[in-house]
N, C-alpha and C positions, 0 to 999 in steps of 0.2 A: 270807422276804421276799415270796415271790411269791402268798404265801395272805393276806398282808395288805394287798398293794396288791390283789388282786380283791377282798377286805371291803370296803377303802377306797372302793375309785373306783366298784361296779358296784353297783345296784341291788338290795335283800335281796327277791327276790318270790321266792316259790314261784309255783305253775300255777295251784295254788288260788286264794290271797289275789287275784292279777292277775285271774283269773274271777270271784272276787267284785267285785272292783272295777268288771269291766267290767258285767257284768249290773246290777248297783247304776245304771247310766249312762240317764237316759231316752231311751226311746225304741229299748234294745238289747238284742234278745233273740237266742234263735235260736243258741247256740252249745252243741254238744253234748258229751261225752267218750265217744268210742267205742272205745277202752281204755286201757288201761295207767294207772301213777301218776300223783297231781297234785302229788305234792312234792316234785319238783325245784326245782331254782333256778336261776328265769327270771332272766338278766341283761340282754339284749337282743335286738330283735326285727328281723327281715330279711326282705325283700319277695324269693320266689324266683320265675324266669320259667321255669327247668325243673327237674325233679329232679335235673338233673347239676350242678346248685350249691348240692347239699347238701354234697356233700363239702368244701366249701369256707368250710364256716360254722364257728366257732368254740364250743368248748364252754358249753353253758348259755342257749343261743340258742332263743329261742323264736320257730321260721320259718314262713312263711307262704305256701304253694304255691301258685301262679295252677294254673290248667290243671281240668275237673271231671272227664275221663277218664284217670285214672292206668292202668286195667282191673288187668291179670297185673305191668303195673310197682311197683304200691303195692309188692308184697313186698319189691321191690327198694329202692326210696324209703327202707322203713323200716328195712332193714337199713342202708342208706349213715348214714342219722339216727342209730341205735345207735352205732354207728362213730364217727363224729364228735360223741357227747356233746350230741346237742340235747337239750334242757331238755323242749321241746314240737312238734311237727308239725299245723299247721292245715291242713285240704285241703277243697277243696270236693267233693268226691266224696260219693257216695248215703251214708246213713248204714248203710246194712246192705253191711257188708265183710266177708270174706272168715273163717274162723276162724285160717287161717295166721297171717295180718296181725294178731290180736289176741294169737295168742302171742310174735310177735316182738315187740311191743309192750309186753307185761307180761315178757315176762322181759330185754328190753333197757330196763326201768323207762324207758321212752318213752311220755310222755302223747301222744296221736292226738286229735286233736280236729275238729270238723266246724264248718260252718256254711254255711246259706244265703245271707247277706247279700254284698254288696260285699266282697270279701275285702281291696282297696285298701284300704279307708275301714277297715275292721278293724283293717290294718295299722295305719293311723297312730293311731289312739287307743290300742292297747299300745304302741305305741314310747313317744307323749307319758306314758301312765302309769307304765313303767318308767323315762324319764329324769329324770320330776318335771318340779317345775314351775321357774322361771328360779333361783331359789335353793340349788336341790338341783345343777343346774347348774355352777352357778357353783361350790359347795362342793367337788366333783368335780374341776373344773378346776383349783381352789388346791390340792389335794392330788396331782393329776398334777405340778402346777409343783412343789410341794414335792420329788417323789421324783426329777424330773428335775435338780432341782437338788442334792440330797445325792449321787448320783451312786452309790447305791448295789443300782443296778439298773440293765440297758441302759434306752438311752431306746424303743428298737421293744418291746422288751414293756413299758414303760410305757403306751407308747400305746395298745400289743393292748389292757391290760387297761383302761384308758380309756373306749377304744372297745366294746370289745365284742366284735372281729372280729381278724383275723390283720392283721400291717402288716408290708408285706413290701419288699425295694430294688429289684423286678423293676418291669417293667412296669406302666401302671395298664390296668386291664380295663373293663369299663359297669360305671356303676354306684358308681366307686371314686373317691377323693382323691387326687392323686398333687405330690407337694413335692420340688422339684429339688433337692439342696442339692450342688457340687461335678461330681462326676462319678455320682454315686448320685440314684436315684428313688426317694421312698418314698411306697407308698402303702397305703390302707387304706381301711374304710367312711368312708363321706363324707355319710350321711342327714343331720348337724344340722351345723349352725355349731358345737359343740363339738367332735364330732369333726375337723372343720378347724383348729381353733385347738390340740388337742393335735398331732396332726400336726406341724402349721409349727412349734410348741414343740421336739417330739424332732428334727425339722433342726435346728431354731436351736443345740439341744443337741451336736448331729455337727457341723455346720459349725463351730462357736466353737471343740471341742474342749475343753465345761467338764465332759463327763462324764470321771469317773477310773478305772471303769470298768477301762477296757483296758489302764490303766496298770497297776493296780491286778493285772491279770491276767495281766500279763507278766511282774512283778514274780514273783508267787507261782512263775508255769510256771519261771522262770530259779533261784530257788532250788530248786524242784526236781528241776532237770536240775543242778543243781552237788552236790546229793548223791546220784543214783541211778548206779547201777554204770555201767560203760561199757559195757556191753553193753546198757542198756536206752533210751541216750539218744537213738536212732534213734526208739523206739517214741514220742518226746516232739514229733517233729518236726512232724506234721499238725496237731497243737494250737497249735504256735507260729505258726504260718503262718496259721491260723483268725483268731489274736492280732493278727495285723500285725509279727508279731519275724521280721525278717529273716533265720531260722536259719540257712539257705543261703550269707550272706553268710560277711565276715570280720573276724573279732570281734577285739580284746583285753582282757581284762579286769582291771579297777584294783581292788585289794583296799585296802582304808582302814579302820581300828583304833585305838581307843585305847590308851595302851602301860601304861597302870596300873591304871585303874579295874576291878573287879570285882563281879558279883553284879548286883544290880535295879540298880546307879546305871550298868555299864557298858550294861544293854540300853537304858538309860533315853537316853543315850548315842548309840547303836546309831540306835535310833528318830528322836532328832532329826538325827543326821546325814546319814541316807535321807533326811526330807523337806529338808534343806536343798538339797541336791545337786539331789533333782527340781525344786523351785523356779530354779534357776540357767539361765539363758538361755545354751550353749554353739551353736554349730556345727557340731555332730559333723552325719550324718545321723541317725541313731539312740540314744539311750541308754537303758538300762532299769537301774533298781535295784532292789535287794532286801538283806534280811540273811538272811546264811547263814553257818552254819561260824563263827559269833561276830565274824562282822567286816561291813561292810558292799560288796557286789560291784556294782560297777560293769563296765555290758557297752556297750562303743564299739563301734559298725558302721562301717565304712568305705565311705565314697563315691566313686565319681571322681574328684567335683569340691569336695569337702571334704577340709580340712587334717589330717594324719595324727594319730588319737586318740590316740596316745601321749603328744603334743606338750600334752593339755589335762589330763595327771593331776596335775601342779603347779598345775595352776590351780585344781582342785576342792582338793587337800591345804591351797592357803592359804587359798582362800573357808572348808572346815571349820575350820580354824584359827583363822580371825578371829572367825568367830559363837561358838567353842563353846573359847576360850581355856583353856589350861591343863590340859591332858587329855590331852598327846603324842600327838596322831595323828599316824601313819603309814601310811606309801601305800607297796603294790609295783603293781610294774607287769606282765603276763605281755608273751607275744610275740605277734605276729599267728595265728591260725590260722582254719580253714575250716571251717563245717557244725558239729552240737552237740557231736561229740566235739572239735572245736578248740576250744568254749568253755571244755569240763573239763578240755580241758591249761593252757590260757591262766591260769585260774582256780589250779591247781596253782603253777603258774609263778610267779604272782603272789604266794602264800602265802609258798614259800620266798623270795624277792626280800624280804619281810617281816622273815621271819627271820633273811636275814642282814645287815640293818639295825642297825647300832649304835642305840643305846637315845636317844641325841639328835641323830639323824639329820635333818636338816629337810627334805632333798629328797626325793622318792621314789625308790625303789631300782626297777631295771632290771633286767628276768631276761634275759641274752642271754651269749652263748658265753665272752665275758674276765671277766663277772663272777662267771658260777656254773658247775660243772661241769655241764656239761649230760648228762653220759651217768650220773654218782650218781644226779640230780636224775629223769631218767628212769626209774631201776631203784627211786629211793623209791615212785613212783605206780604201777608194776605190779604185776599180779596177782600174781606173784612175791614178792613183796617184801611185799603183804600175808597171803600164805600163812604168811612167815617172820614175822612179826608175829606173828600167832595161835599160832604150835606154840612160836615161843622166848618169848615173854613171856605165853605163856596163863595161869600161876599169878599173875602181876598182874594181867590184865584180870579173873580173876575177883575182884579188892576192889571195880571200880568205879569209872568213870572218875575220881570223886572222890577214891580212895584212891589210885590208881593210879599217875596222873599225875605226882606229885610224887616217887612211887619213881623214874618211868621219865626223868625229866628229872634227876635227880639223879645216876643211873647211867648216863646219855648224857653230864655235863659231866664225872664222872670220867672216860671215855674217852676223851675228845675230847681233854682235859689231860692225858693218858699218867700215869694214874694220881695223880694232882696234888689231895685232899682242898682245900689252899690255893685253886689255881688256879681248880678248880669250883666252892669258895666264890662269890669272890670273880665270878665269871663271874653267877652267879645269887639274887647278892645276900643271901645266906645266912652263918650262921655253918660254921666250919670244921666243927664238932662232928656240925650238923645235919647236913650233906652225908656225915659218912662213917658216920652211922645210917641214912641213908635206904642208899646202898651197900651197907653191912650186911645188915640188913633185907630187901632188893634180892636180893642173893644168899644170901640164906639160905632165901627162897623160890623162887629159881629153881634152885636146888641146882647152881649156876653154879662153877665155877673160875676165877674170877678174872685169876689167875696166867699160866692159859691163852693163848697166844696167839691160837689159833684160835677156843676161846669170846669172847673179848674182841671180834673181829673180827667173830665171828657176832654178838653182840649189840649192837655200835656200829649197825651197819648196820640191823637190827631196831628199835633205838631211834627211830633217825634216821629211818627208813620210819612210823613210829606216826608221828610229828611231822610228819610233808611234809605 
């Protein structure tokens, strides 16, 4: 995305073609190459008043150094230029320079260029030749508003690449744009009336809040902090925080599901009920969606002065309801907790509260202390628990979750039902027959005993740990 918005919005010169174009100009001569390449690609040009705002120039920048005594600095000049990706370096200095300065120059493929003339007056006929004339302009700025409005790039590096130049929320310096929008300054090169006008765009963009952006990227970071180990979800925090996700805060999270559908129609599903949700104007202070773990997560932040998130999971179960009829969704609820690893308990909590949902359940279910054992519930989610996962059902997991699955849920409703072929039928909507093949089956690969009381107990609880 970001190699095609600088094709899009920045000018194609190389050193060369701009050199021809400038010398082709009556009346201008006088400009020399006193090393390095000409084939870079010049994107834009920037009038500098010392060498210390080279570093400060953006790649592809073809700059323009007042000053004609650089002396022992030039070497320095040109390495800061290397460094920073300029395109080109214009100096007015003597044309016979140094041989150091010509090998940094050729091997940091940095064209050095000279001239006599006005170097001001220089300036502005390459900027005018790299921005084109009012049409090329304008084509420029319909395809900034374009990408600021898909939203599929920030709007500051839309502008960067725009402009030409870095656009930053600090301070504006000489020389700079600076666009208030809120509590944030943004500013950037400010040479033309277009760059002014992308500017005020990427605010109008931040201020509105129509870039999605962030959403978009909260979303992603929350689904993948609800599958990375617990040990690693600390390492997720400075990202979220980058984000604007409250990590620190105090989270609960609403797991929401359809209770039939399967395969392309259930993600198809999945899909639309994320965007329904983020469309939904609530109260919360915070919400973020994502789909993960085949259901859809909703993460509530709590505020002081907002009404407690728990209170709005009925509200999002019927709004998905109404739009997307007939599909038995189902909403759990976790419990409040604190910081990333409170999201991935919350998240757990919420699953099983899912689970233990009757099949035409209309409310959402509640993970809290009279509803669900809370001390099972916690020994399903531990390391423990998924240790005994791996060593006592590892001759399943290796069929494949696809094969798997239907062993280990078949052999979790016999146990459940004290040996009961009938009962676990009937629990998992299956015929009798099928349920006591898959058992079969089930323990003929686990080379199980049955009968066992202590296998039975080892494997209920291994079952039940897969599933949480």
């Amino acid at each position: 995305m970001r190699t095609q918005l600088a094709n899009s919005l920045c000018s194609k010169h190389t050193v060369r073609m701009l050199l021809s174009e400038l010398l082709a100009t009556p009346g201008l001569a006088g400009i020399s190459v006193l090393a390095g390449p000409t084939e870079g690609s010049a994107r834009s040009a920037r009038l500098l008043r010392t060498a210390e705002e080279i570093t400060r120039c953006s790649p592809g920048t073809l700059a323009v150094l007042l000053g004609p005594h650089l002396g022992h600095r030039l070497d320095l000049a040109l390495r800061d230029a290397v460094r920073a990706g300029l395109a080109a370096l214009l100096v007015e200095t003597d044309a016979a320079i140094p041989v150091t300065a010509q090998r940094i120059a050729e091997r940091g493929e940095l064209c050095l260029l000279h001239t006599p003339r006005d170097p001001v007056e220089l300036f502005l006929i390459m900027r005018d030749a790299l921005l084109g004339d009012a049409t090329a302009a304008l084509s420029r700025l319909d395809t900034a508003a374009r990408a600021l409005r898909s939203g599929e790039a920030d709007p500051l590096e839309i502008a960067a690449q725009a402009i030409g130049e870095p656009v930053r929320h600090d301070g504006a310096t000489a020389g700079e744009c600076t666009v208030t929008f809120g509590e944030n300054r943004l500013s950037g090169g400010a040479d033309t009336p277009f760059s002014r006008i992308v500017l005020s765009l990427a605010a109008a963009v931040h201020a509105a809040g129509v870039s999605t952006i962030s959403a978009r990227s909260r979303g992603g970071l929350l689904a993948e902090l609800l599958s990375a180990p617990a040990e690693h979800a600390l390492s997720l925090a400075a990202r979220a925080r980058a984000l604007g996700l409250a990590i620190d805060g105090t989270h609960t999270v609403a797991r929401i599901e359809p209770s039939a559908s399967t395969g392309t129609e259930r993600y198809r599903l999945l899909a639309t009920a994320e965007r329904e949700i983020q469309g939904l104007d609530h109260p919360c202070a915070q919400r973020t969606t994502c789909t993960a773990d085949d259901a859809v997560h909703v993460l509530l932040t709590e505020h002081h002065d907002r009404p407690e998130p728990r209170s709005h999971a009925g509200q999002l179960l019927d709004h998905i309801r109404t739009r997307l009829p007939g599909h038995g969704f189902r909403c759990g609820v976790g419990t409040a907790h604190q910081g990333p690893r409170g999201i991935q308990a919350s998240a757990r909590e919420a699953r099983g509260a899912v689970q233990r949902l009757e099949p035409d359940a209309t409310a959402p279910g509640y993970y809290d202390a009279a509803g669900l054992d809370r001390m099972l519930f916690d020994w399903y989610s531990s390391t423990p628990a998924r240790e005994a996962v791996t060593e006592l059902l590892g001759p399943l997991l290796c069929l494949g979750a696809h094969k798997a699955e239907p062993l280990i849920a078949a052999l979790q409703s016999y146990l459940d039902h004290n040996g009961s072929p009938s009962n676990a039928a009937a629990a998992l909507h299956l015929h009798r027959n099928a349920v006591s093949q898959r058992v079969r089956r089930a323990g003929e690969l686990l080379a199980a005993d049955l009968d066992d009381p202590e296998q039975r107990l080892r494997l209920q609880l291994a079952c039940r740990a897969y599933f949480a």
